[in-house]
BAGU-389115 format. One record per residue (C-alpha): residue in one letter; residue number from 0; chain; x, y, z. Coordinates in pm, 1 decimal, padded with zeros to 6 digits, m for minus. Each point is the difference from the previous one (the first is absolute). Layout:
# residues N
  residuo  num  cadena        xx        yy        zz
        A  NUM       A         X         Y         Z
...
This chain:
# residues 160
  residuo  num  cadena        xx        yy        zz
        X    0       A   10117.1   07295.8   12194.1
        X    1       A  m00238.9   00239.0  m00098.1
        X    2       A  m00177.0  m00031.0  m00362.3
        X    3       A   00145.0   00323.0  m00132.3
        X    4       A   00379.4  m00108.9   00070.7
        X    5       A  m00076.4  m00363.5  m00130.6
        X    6       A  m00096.6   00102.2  m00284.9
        X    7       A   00268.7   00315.1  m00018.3
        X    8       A   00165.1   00009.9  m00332.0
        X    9       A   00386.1  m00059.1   00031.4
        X   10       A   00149.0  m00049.8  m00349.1
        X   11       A   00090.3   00354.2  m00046.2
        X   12       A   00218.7  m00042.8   00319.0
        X   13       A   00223.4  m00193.5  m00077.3
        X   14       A   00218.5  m00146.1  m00338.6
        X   15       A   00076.3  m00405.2  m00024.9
        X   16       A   00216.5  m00135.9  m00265.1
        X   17       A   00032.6  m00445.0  m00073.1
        X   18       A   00404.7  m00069.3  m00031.2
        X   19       A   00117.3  m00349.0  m00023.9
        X   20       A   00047.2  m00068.0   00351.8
        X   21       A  m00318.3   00132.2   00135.1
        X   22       A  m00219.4   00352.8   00028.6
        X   23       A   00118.8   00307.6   00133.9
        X   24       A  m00235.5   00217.5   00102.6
        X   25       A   00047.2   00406.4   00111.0
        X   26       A  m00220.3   00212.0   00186.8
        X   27       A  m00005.5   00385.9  m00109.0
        X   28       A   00148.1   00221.6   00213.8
        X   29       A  m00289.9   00135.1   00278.9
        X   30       A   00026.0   00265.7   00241.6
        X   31       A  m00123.1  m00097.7   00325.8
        X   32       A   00213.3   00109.1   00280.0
        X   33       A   00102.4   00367.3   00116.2
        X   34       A   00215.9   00167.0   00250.8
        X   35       A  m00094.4   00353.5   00155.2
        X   36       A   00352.9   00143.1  m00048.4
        X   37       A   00114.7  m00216.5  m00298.9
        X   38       A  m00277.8  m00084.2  m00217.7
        X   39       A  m00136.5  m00278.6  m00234.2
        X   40       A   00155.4  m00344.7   00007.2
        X   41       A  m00130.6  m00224.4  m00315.6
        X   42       A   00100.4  m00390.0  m00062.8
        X   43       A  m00037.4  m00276.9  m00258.7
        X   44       A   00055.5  m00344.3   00016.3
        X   45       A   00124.6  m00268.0  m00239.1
        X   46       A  m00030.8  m00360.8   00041.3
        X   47       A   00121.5  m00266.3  m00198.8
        X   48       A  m00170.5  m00372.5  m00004.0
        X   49       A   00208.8  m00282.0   00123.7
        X   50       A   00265.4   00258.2   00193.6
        X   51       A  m00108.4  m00187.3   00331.8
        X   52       A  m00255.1   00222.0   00087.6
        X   53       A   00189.7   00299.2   00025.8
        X   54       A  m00056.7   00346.5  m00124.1
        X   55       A   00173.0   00354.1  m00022.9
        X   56       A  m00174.3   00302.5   00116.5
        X   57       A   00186.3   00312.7  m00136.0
        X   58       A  m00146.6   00323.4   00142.9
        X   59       A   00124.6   00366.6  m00006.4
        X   60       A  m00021.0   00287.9   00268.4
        X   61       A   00102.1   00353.6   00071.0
        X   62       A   00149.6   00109.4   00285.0
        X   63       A   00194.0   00351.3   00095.7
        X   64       A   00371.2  m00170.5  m00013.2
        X   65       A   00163.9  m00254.2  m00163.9
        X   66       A  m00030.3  m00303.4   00256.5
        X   67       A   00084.5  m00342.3  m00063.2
        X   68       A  m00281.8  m00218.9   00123.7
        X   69       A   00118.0  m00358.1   00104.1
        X   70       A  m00319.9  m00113.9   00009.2
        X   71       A  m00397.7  m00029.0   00000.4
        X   72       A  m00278.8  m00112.0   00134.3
        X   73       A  m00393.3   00000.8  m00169.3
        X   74       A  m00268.2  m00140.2   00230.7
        X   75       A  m00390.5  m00007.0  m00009.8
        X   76       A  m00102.6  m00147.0   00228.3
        X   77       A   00161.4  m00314.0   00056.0
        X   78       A   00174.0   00006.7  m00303.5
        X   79       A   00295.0   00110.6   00028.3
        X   80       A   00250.9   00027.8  m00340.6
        X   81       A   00359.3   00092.1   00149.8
        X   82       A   00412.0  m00057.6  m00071.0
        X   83       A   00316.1   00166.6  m00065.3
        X   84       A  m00008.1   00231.4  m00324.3
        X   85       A   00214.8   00068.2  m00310.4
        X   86       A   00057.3   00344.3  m00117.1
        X   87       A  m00057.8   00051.7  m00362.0
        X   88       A   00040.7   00384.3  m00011.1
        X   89       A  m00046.5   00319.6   00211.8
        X   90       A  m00057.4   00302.8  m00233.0
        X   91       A  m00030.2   00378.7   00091.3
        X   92       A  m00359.2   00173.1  m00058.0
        X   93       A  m00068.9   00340.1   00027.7
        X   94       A  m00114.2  m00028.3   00418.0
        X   95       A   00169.8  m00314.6   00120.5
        X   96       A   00149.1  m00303.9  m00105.1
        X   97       A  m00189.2  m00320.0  m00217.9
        X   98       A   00124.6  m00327.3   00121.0
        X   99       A  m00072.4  m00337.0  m00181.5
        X  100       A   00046.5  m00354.6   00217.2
        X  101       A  m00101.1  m00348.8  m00086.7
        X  102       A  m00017.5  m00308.0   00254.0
        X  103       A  m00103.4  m00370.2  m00072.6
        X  104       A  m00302.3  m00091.4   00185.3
        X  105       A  m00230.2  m00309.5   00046.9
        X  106       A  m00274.2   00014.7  m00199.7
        X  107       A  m00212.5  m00237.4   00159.8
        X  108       A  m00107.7   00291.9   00211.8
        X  109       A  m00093.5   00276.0  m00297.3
        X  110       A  m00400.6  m00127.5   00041.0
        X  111       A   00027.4   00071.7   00382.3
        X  112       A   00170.7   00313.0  m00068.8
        X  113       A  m00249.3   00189.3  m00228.2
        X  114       A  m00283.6  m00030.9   00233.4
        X  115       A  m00230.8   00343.5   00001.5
        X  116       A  m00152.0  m00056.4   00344.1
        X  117       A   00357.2   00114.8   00129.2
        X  118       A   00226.2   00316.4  m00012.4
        X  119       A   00356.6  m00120.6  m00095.0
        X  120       A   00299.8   00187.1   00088.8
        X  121       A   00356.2  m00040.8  m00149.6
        X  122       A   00294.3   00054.4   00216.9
        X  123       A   00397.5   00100.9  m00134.7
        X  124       A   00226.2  m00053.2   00246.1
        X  125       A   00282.2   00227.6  m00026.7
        X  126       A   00292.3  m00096.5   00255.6
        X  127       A  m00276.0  m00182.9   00206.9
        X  128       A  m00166.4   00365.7  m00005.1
        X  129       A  m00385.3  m00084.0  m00089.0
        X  130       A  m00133.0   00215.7  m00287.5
        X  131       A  m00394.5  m00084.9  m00071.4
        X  132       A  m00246.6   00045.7  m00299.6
        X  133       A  m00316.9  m00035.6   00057.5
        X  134       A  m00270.9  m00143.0  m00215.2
        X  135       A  m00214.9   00297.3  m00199.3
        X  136       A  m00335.7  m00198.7   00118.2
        X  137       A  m00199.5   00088.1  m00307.9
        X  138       A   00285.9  m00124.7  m00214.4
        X  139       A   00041.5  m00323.4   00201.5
        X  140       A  m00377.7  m00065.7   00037.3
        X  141       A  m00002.8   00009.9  m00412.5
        X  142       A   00310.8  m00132.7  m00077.1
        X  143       A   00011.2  m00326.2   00212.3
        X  144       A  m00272.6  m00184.7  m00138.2
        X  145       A   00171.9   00036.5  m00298.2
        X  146       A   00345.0  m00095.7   00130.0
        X  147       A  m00174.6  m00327.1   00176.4
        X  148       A  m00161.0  m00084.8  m00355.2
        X  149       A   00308.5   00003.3  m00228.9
        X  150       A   00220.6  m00181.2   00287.3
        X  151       A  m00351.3  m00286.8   00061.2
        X  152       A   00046.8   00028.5  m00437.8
        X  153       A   00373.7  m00111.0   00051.0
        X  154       A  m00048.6  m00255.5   00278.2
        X  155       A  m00295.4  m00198.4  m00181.4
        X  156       A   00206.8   00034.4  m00373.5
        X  157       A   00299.4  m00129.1   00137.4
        X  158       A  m00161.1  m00265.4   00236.0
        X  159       A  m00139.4  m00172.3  m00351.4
C-alpha cells in the first residue's frame, strides 16, 4: 500500500462505541457507486465484535420505480460481498423512488473489498433482472484505503 493511504486518516469515517459484550463499530455513510439512469447509491456498515464475524451493510439507491430488489452483489476484484436483502423502506423523491436494503455479510472479506487498485461494481437484482452501479473511480481510489484501514483497525482490535 502506498504511503499516502497508510498513513490516510480514518477516524472521521467512522463512529465506535465499547458495550458490555464487545465494540460496535459504524462506518459513515459514503457515496461511491452511480447508475446513468438512476443515480447515486451510498452504504455504511456496522459490525459488532464477537457476532461470528459477520457484518450488515445497509446501502440506499434511486431508481425510476418502486422495485423490490431480492438481492445484491458488491465485488472488487475478487471480493465479492453478496446475499438476499431486507427492505427497510422505499420512499417517494421528487424524480424517482429512494430505496433502503440491508444484508448480513462476511466480514472477513471487507480488507479485500476496499482495495483502490480495482473498480468495484454493485449489482441489484430485481426478478433476476441485473441492475449495475458502477464505482465513481475518484471516489473509490480515495475512499478504499480508508475503508481497508478501519476494517485492518477492527480485525487487529478484535484479534487481541
Amino acid at each position: 500500500m502506498s504511503l499516502p493511504a497508510a498513513a490516510q486518516e480514518i477516524r472521521s469515517h467512522y463512529v465506535s462505541k465499547a458495550e458490555a459484550d464487545g465494540v460496535i463499530y459504524h462506518t459513515l455513510p459514503v457515496t461511491l457507486f452511480e447508475h446513468p439512469e438512476a443515480g447515486d447509491l451510498t452504504f455504511d456498515i456496522t459490525y459488532k465484535e464477537h457476532r461470528g464475524g459477520h457484518a450488515t451493510l445497509n446501502f440506499t439507491c434511486r431508481m425510476p420505480r418502486p422495485e423490490t430488489v431480492d438481492s445484491v452483489r458488491f465485488v472488487s476484484g475478487g471480493a465479492i460481498l453478496s446475499g438476499p436483502v431486507c427492505k427497510l423502506y422505499l420512499e417517494p423523491e421528487k424524480r424517482g423512488w429512494k430505496h433502503r436494503y440491508t444484508f448480513d455479510l462476511d466480514a472477513s472479506r471487507l480488507c479485500a473489498f476496499f482495495d483502490e487498485t480495482q473498480l468495484p461494481e454493485v449489482t441489484l437484482y430485481i426478478d433476476d433482472q441485473p441492475w449495475i452501479y458502477r464505482a465513481k473511480r475518484s471516489a473509490w481510489r480515495s475512499y478504499a484505503p480508508i475503508g481497508y484501514r478501519i476494517f485492518e483497525m477492527i480485525r487487529v482490535n478484535e484479534a487481541h
